[in-house]
N, C-alpha and C positions, 0 to 999 in steps of 0.2 A: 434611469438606472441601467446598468449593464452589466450580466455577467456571462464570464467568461468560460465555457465547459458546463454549457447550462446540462447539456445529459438531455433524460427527460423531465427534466423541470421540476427534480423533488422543490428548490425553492424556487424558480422564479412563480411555480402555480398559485401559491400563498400570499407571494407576495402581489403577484397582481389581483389577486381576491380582494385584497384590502386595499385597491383604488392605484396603487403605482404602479407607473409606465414603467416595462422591462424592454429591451432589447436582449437577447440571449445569443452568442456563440458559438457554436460547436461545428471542430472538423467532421462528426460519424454522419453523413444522410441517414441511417440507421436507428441512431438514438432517437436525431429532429422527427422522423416518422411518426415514431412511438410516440412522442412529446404531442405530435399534432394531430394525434387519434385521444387525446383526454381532454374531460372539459374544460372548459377555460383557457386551454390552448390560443383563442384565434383573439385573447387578448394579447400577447404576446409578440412580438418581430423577435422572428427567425433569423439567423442569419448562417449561412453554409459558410465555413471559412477555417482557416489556422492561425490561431492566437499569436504568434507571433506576427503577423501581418497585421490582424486583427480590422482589416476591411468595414468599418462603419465610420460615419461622421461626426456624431456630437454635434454639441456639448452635452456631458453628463456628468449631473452632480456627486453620483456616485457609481464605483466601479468592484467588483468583488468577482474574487476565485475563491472556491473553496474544496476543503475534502480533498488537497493534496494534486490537483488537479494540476497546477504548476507545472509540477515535476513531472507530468507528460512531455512537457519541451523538452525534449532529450541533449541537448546541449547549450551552454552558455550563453554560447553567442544567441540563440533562439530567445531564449527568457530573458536576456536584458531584449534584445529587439518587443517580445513585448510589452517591457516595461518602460519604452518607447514610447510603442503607440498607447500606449494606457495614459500616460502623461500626453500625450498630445491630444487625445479624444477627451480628454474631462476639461470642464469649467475651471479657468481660477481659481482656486480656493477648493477645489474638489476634492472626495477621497477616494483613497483606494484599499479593499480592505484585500487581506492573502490568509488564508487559513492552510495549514501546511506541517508534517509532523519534524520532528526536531532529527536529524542524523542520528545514527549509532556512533558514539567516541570512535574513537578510531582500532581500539582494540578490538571493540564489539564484533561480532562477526554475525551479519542478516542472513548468511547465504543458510541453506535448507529446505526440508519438507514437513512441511504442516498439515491435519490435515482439517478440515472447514467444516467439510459437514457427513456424518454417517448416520444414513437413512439403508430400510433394508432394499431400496432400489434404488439408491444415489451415494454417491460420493465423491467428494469433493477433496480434490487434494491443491495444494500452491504449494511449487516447487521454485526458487529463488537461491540466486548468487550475483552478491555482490562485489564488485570491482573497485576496491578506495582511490586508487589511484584516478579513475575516470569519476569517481561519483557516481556511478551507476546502478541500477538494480533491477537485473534483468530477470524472467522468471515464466510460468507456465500454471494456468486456472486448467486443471485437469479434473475434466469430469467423467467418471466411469457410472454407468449404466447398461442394464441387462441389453441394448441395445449398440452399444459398441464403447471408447474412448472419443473425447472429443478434447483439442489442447486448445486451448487460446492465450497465447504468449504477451506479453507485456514488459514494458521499460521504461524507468524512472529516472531520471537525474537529478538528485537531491542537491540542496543547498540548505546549509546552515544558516539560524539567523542575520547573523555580524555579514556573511555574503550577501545573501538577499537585498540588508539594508544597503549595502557597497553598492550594488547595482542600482536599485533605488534612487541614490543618493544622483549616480551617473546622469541615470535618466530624467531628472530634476524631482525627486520626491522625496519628501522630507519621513521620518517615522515619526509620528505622534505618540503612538501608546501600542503595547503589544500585551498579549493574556494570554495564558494559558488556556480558555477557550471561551465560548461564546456568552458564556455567563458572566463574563468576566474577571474572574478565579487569577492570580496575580500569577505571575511569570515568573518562573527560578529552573537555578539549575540542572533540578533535577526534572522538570516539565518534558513530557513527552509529545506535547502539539503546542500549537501558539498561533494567535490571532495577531495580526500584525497591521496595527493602522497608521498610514501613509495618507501626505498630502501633497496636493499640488499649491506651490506657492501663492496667494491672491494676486499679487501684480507678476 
């Protein structure tokens, strides 16, 4: 099994608790640290890498991004390249699951300041504007404390589902079944997230 932006392993840890082999992904050394100071960690392969390249061998029967993680490939041409290697690293018959939130219509407008969390020595604000034209959504996790401001910037390139599957389709993967999320809660229009399962053809 293989996922992609494993972070620090909220799921691959679980998942290799209960006996299956992960390989894990991720561009940050920062996160993998983190990831390989918890237990259960050294059941796990690491790998230091960017998902569009996505640098391991296979075969794996199954392949999964979640939590919007995607949409870190900041351009196109990136995220079909890894939905590339995604289809050439998995088994025949293998799948690939993408957990990812739905676009704003196009009237919608994402861009603003929110703010996350007010504690009487914390606060957390995310400030965000989006670009329709680029697909974009660029933005800043501002944390103020008695101790100074600190920003940490961020950028998303979102895709709709009908694109995703477009790309998909490029890359030779088929969509199986899609959900509104992991429970398997049925998929409509009005759905704010969507679980999306993709296959790779058996021959």
């Amino acid at each position: 099994m293989l996922e992609l932006g494993i972070g620090t392993g909220r799921l691959a840890l679980p998942l290799a608790a209960r006996g299956l082999h992960v390989t894990g992904v991720d561009a940050s050394p920062e996160m993998l640290d983190l990831l390989r100071d918890k237990p259960g960690a050294d059941q796990l392969d690491l790998v230091l890498g960017d998902m569009a390249e996505l640098a391991v061998k296979g075969p794996f029967a199954v392949a999964f991004v979640a939590f919007n993680t995607f949409f870190n490939l900041t351009t196109s041409d990136a995220q079909q390249s890894c939905l590339r290697r995604v289809h050439d690293v998995l088994a025949p018959g293998g799948w690939f699951v993408l957990e990812a939130f739905v676009p704003p219509a196009d009237g919608d407008d994402a861009s603003g300041v929110s703010a996350r969390t007010v504690e009487v020595d914390l606060v957390v604000l995310t400030a965000a504007r989006r670009d329709a034209a680029l697909q974009t959504i660029s933005g800043q996790h501002i944390e103020i404390t008695e101790q100074g401001v600190r920003l940490r910037p961020w950028m998303v390139r979102y895709a709709a589902p009908a694109e995703l599957d477009a790309m998909a389709a490029a890359a030779g993967l088929r969509l199986v079944e899609r959900h509104a999320d992991w429970h398997g809660a049925p998929f409509h229009d009005a759905s704010d997230n969507h679980v999306s399962v993709y296959r790779r053809p058996p021959n």
